[in-house]
C-alpha positions as CSV (number, residue, x, y, z in Angstrom):
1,X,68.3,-45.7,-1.1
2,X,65.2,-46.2,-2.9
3,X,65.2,-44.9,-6.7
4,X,62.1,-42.2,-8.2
5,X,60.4,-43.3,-11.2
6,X,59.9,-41.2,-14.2
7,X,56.4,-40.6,-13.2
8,X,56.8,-39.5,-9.8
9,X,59.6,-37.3,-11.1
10,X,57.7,-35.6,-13.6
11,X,55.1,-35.6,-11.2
12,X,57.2,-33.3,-8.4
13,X,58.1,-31.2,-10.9
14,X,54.6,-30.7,-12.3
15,X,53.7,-29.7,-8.6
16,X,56.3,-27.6,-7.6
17,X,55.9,-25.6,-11.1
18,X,52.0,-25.1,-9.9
19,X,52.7,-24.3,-6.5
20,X,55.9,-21.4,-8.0
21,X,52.6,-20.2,-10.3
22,X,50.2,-19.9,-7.7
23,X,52.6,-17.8,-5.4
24,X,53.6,-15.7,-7.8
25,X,50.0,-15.0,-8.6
26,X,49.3,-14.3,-5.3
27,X,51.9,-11.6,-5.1
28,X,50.6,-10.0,-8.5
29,X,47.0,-10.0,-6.9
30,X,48.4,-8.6,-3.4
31,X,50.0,-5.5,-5.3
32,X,47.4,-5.1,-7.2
33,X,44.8,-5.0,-4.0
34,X,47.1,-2.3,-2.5
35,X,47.5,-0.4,-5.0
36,X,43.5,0.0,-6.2
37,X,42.1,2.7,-4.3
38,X,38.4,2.4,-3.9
39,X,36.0,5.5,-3.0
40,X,32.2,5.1,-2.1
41,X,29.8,5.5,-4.6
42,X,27.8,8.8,-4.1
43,X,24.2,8.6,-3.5
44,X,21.7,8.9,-6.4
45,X,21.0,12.2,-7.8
46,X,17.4,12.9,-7.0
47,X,15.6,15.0,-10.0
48,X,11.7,15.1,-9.0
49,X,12.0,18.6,-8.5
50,X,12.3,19.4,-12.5
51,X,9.4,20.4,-13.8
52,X,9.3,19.4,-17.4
53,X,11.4,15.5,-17.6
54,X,11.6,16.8,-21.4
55,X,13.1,19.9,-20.8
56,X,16.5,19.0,-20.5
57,X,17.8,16.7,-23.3
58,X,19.9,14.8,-21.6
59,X,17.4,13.4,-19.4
60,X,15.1,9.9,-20.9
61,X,11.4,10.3,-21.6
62,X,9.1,8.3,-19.2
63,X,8.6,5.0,-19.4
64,X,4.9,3.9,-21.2
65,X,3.7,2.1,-18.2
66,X,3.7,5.8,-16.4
67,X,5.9,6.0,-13.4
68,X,6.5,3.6,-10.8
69,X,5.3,3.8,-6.9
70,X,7.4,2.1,-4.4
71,X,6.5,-0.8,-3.0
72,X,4.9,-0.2,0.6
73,X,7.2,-0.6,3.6
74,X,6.1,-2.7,6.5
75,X,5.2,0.0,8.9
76,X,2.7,1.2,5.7
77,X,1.0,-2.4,5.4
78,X,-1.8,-3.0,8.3
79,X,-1.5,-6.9,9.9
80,X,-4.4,-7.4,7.3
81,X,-2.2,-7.2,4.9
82,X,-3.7,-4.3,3.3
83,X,-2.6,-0.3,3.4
84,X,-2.7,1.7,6.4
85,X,-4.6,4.9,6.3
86,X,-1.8,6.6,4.2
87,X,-5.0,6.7,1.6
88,X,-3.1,4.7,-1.2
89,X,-4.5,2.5,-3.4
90,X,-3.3,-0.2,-5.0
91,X,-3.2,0.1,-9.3
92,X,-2.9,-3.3,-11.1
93,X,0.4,-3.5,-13.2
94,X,0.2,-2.8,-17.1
95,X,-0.7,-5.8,-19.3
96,X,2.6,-7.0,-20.7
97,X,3.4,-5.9,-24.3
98,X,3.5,-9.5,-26.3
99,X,3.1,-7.6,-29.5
100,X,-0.7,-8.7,-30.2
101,X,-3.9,-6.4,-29.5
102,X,-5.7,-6.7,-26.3
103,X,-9.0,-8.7,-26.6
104,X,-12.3,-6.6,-27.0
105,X,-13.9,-5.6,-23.9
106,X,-17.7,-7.1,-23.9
107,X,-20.5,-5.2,-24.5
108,X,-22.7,-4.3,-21.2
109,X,-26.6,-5.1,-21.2
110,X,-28.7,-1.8,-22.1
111,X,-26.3,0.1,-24.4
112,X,-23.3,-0.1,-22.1
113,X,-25.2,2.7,-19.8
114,X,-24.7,2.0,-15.7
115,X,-28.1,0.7,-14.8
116,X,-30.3,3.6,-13.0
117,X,-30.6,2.5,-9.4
118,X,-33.9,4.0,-7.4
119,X,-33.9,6.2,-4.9
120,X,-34.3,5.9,-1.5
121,X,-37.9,6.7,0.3
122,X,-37.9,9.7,2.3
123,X,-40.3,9.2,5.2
């Protein structure tokens, strides 16, 4: 019969040690599995109907950007791409806060006044 060398010796047992591990682990994680008990998280507690959000102390102030609309769904977007006539318009986000003041807005010609556009001829 052929002889096993050191190496393949210490090899062997190397592997079956791993392969006792990896079975035992599986056994720990399959008692563990059935054993959890999971229950469905219950839906989110909607609170739009308080009046005052600062009322109730346990509730956050809102954020400083104002709150938040909802992205449109698709059956609120036209195939143009813009909103149906649900009458909503579309507000450009807040500038992000990087900590430095916002640049000055320029002066309009004439005192910042609208120009006065003429009226139309009545005939």
């Amino acid at each position: 019969m052929m002889e096993e060398s050191p190496e393949e010796a210490i090899k062997r047992e190397e592997m079956i040690r791993m392969y006792h591990a990896c079975k035992e682990a599986l056994r720990i994680i399959g008692d563990v599995s059935m054993a959890t008990v999971s229950t469905p998280v219950p839906p989110p507690v909607k609170n739009d109907w308080l009046a005052g959000g600062l009322d109730n102390p346990r509730l956050s102030p809102p954020s400083p950007g104002g709150p938040r609309k909802s992205a449109p769904t698709i059956g609120q977007v036209g195939s143009s791409g813009s909103l149906g006539s649900s009458g909503v318009s579309r507000v450009p986000p807040p500038p992000p806060s990087s900590g430095r003041p916002a640049p000055a807005i320029p002066n309009r010609p004439g005192g910042g006044a609208p120009p006065v556009l003429p009226g139309r001829p009545h005939g």
